[in-house]
C-alpha positions as CSV (number, residue, x, y, z in Angstrom):
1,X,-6.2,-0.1,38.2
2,X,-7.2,-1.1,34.5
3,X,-8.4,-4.6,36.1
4,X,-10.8,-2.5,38.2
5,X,-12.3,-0.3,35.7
6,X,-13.0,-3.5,33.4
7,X,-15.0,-5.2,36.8
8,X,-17.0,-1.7,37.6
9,X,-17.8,-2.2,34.1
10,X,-18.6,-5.6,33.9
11,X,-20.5,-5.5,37.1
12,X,-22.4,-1.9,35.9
13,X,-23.4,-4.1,32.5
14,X,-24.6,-6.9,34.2
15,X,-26.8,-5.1,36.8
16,X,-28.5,-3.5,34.4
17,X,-28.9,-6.4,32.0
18,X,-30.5,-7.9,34.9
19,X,-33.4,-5.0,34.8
20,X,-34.2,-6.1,31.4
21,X,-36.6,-8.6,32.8
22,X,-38.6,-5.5,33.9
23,X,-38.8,-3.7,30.2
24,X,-36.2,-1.0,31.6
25,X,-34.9,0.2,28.3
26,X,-30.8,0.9,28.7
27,X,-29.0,3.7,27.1
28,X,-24.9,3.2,26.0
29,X,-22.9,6.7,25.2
30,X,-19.3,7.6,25.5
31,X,-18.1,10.8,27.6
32,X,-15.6,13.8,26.6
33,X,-13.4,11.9,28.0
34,X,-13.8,8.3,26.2
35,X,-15.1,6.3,28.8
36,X,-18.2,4.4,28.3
37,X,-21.6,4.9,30.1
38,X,-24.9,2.9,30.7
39,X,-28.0,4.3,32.0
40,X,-31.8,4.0,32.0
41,X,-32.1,7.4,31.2
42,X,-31.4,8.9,28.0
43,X,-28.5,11.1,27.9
44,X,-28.8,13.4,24.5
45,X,-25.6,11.3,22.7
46,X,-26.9,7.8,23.8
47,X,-27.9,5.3,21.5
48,X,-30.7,2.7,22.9
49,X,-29.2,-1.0,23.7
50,X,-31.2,-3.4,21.9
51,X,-30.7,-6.8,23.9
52,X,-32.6,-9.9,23.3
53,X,-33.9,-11.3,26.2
54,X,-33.1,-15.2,26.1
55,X,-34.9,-17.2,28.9
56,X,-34.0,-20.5,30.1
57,X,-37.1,-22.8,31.1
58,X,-36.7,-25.8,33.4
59,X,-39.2,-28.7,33.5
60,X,-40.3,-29.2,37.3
61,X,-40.1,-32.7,38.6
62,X,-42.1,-32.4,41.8
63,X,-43.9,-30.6,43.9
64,X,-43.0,-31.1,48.0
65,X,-45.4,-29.1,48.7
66,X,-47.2,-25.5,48.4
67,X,-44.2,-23.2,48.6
68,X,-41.6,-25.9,46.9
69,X,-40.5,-27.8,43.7
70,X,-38.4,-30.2,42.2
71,X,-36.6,-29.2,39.1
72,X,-35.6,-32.1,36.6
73,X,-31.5,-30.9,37.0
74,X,-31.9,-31.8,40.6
75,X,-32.1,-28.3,41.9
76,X,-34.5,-28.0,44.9
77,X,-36.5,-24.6,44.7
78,X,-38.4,-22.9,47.4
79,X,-40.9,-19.7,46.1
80,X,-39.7,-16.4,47.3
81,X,-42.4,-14.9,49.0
82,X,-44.8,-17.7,49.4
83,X,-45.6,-19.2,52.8
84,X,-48.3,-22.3,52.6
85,X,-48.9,-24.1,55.4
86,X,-47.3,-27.4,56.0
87,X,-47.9,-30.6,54.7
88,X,-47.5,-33.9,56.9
89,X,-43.8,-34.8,57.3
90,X,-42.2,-37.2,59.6
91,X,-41.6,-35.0,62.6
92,X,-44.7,-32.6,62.2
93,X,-48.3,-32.9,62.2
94,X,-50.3,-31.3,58.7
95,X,-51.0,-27.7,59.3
96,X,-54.7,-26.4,57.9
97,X,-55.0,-25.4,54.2
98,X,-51.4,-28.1,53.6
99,X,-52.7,-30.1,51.4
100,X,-54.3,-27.7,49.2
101,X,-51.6,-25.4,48.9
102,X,-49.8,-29.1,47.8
103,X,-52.6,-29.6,45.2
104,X,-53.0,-25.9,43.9
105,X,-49.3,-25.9,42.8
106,X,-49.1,-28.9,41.5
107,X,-52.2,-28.3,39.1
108,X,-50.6,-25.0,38.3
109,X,-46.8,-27.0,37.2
110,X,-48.0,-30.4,36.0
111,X,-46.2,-31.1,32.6
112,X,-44.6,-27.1,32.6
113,X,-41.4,-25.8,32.3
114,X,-40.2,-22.7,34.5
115,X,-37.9,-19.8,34.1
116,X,-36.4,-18.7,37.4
117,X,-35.2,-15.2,38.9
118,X,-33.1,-15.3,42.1
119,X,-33.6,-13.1,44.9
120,X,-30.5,-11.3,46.0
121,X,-30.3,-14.1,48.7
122,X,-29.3,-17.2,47.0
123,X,-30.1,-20.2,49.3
124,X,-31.9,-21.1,52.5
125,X,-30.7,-22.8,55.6
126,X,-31.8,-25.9,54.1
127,X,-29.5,-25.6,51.3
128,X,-32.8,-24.7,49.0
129,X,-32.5,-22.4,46.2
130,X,-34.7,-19.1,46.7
131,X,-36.4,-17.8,43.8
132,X,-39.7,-16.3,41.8
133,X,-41.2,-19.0,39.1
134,X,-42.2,-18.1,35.9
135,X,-44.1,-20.3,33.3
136,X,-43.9,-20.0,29.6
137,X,-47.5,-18.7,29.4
138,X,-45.8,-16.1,32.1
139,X,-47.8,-17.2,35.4
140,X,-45.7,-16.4,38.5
Protein backbone atom coordinates (compact mmCIF):
# COMPACT_ATOMS: atom_id res chain seq x y z
CA UNK A 1 0.00 0.00 0.00
CA UNK A 2 3.01 2.32 1.07
CA UNK A 3 4.42 1.54 -2.64
CA UNK A 4 1.18 3.04 -3.97
CA UNK A 5 0.96 6.20 -2.05
CA UNK A 6 4.76 7.01 -2.98
CA UNK A 7 3.63 6.51 -7.06
CA UNK A 8 0.26 8.72 -6.54
CA UNK A 9 2.69 10.99 -5.21
CA UNK A 10 5.32 10.72 -7.55
CA UNK A 11 2.93 10.74 -10.42
CA UNK A 12 0.74 13.93 -8.65
CA UNK A 13 4.48 15.86 -8.52
CA UNK A 14 5.40 15.23 -11.80
CA UNK A 15 2.08 16.22 -13.49
CA UNK A 16 2.24 19.26 -12.07
CA UNK A 17 5.88 19.99 -12.62
CA UNK A 18 4.97 19.43 -16.13
CA UNK A 19 2.41 22.63 -15.90
CA UNK A 20 5.34 24.70 -14.97
CA UNK A 21 6.04 25.27 -18.61
CA UNK A 22 2.77 27.31 -18.55
CA UNK A 23 3.78 29.81 -15.42
CA UNK A 24 1.12 27.69 -13.29
CA UNK A 25 2.44 28.60 -9.84
CA UNK A 26 2.22 25.14 -7.43
CA UNK A 27 1.36 25.32 -3.85
CA UNK A 28 2.89 22.29 -1.20
CA UNK A 29 1.07 22.06 2.43
CA UNK A 30 0.63 19.17 4.80
CA UNK A 31 -3.00 18.07 6.12
CA UNK A 32 -4.30 17.34 9.84
CA UNK A 33 -3.56 14.28 9.12
CA UNK A 34 0.33 14.51 7.87
CA UNK A 35 -0.01 13.68 4.39
CA UNK A 36 1.36 16.00 1.79
CA UNK A 37 -0.61 18.08 -0.77
CA UNK A 38 0.11 19.95 -4.15
CA UNK A 39 -2.17 22.25 -5.80
CA UNK A 40 -2.38 25.22 -8.09
CA UNK A 41 -4.52 26.90 -5.77
CA UNK A 42 -3.49 28.27 -2.57
CA UNK A 43 -4.75 26.53 0.33
CA UNK A 44 -4.41 29.14 3.51
CA UNK A 45 -1.20 26.80 5.08
CA UNK A 46 0.63 26.37 1.69
CA UNK A 47 3.80 27.56 1.01
CA UNK A 48 4.60 28.44 -2.85
CA UNK A 49 7.11 25.79 -4.67
CA UNK A 50 9.76 27.66 -6.17
CA UNK A 51 11.10 25.38 -9.02
CA UNK A 52 13.62 26.33 -11.55
CA UNK A 53 12.68 25.58 -14.79
CA UNK A 54 15.81 23.82 -16.62
CA UNK A 55 15.31 23.42 -20.44
CA UNK A 56 17.17 21.14 -22.61
CA UNK A 57 17.83 22.55 -26.23
CA UNK A 58 18.69 20.21 -29.15
CA UNK A 59 20.59 21.44 -32.28
CA UNK A 60 18.35 20.37 -35.36
CA UNK A 61 20.17 18.53 -38.15
CA UNK A 62 17.65 18.75 -40.97
CA UNK A 63 14.73 19.71 -42.16
CA UNK A 64 12.63 16.81 -44.36
CA UNK A 65 10.33 18.95 -44.90
CA UNK A 66 7.62 21.61 -43.62
CA UNK A 67 6.12 19.64 -40.73
CA UNK A 68 9.55 17.59 -39.90
CA UNK A 69 13.16 17.73 -38.50
CA UNK A 70 16.16 16.10 -37.90
CA UNK A 71 17.69 16.42 -34.44
CA UNK A 72 21.56 15.99 -34.11
CA UNK A 73 20.86 12.75 -31.38
CA UNK A 74 19.29 11.06 -34.23
CA UNK A 75 15.74 11.61 -33.11
CA UNK A 76 13.35 12.17 -36.03
CA UNK A 77 10.56 14.90 -34.99
CA UNK A 78 7.39 15.53 -36.65
CA UNK A 79 5.43 19.17 -35.41
CA UNK A 80 2.33 18.48 -33.53
CA UNK A 81 -0.24 20.37 -35.10
CA UNK A 82 1.31 21.31 -38.23
CA UNK A 83 0.20 19.87 -41.58
CA UNK A 84 2.33 21.32 -44.82
CA UNK A 85 1.82 19.96 -47.92
CA UNK A 86 4.17 17.40 -49.23
CA UNK A 87 7.33 17.65 -50.68
CA UNK A 88 8.49 15.38 -53.74
CA UNK A 89 9.36 11.86 -52.50
CA UNK A 90 9.95 8.71 -54.39
CA UNK A 91 6.43 7.40 -54.49
CA UNK A 92 4.43 10.71 -54.57
CA UNK A 93 4.18 13.62 -56.72
CA UNK A 94 5.01 17.46 -54.77
CA UNK A 95 1.82 18.76 -53.41
CA UNK A 96 1.21 22.83 -53.88
CA UNK A 97 2.83 25.19 -51.34
CA UNK A 98 5.75 21.79 -50.58
CA UNK A 99 8.47 23.33 -51.13
CA UNK A 100 7.84 26.46 -49.29
CA UNK A 101 6.62 24.99 -46.29
CA UNK A 102 10.36 23.10 -46.80
CA UNK A 103 12.07 26.47 -47.10
CA UNK A 104 10.10 28.52 -44.42
CA UNK A 105 11.22 26.00 -41.73
CA UNK A 106 14.36 25.64 -42.58
CA UNK A 107 15.01 29.54 -42.57
CA UNK A 108 13.26 29.51 -39.21
CA UNK A 109 15.92 26.40 -37.66
CA UNK A 110 19.14 27.00 -39.66
CA UNK A 111 22.08 27.00 -37.03
CA UNK A 112 19.24 26.77 -33.79
CA UNK A 113 18.86 24.69 -31.14
CA UNK A 114 15.21 23.50 -29.92
CA UNK A 115 13.56 22.54 -26.70
CA UNK A 116 10.80 20.07 -27.13
CA UNK A 117 7.36 19.34 -25.35
CA UNK A 118 5.62 15.96 -26.07
CA UNK A 119 2.10 15.63 -26.69
CA UNK A 120 0.45 12.99 -24.63
CA UNK A 121 0.79 10.73 -27.77
CA UNK A 122 4.44 9.90 -28.07
CA UNK A 123 5.17 8.56 -31.60
CA UNK A 124 3.49 8.19 -35.00
CA UNK A 125 3.01 5.22 -37.15
CA UNK A 126 6.17 5.98 -38.74
CA UNK A 127 8.02 5.58 -35.60
CA UNK A 128 8.38 9.62 -35.54
CA UNK A 129 8.48 11.48 -32.36
CA UNK A 130 5.39 13.92 -31.96
CA UNK A 131 6.10 17.14 -30.40
CA UNK A 132 5.73 21.28 -30.17
CA UNK A 133 9.39 23.01 -31.00
CA UNK A 134 10.55 25.72 -29.12
CA UNK A 135 13.67 27.91 -29.91
CA UNK A 136 15.85 29.70 -27.46
CA UNK A 137 14.49 33.09 -28.56
CA UNK A 138 11.07 31.14 -27.75
CA UNK A 139 9.54 30.83 -31.45
CA UNK A 140 7.25 27.81 -31.63
Amino acid sequence: MKYKSTYRLSYLVLMLLSQLSHATDIFKWTGAQGRQHYSDIKHPAATELKLALDYSYYPVQKVYDGDTVLLTDGRKIRLVGINTPEIEHPRQAAQAGGGAALQWLTQQLVNTRVRLEFDQQKKDKYKRHLAHLFTEQGLH
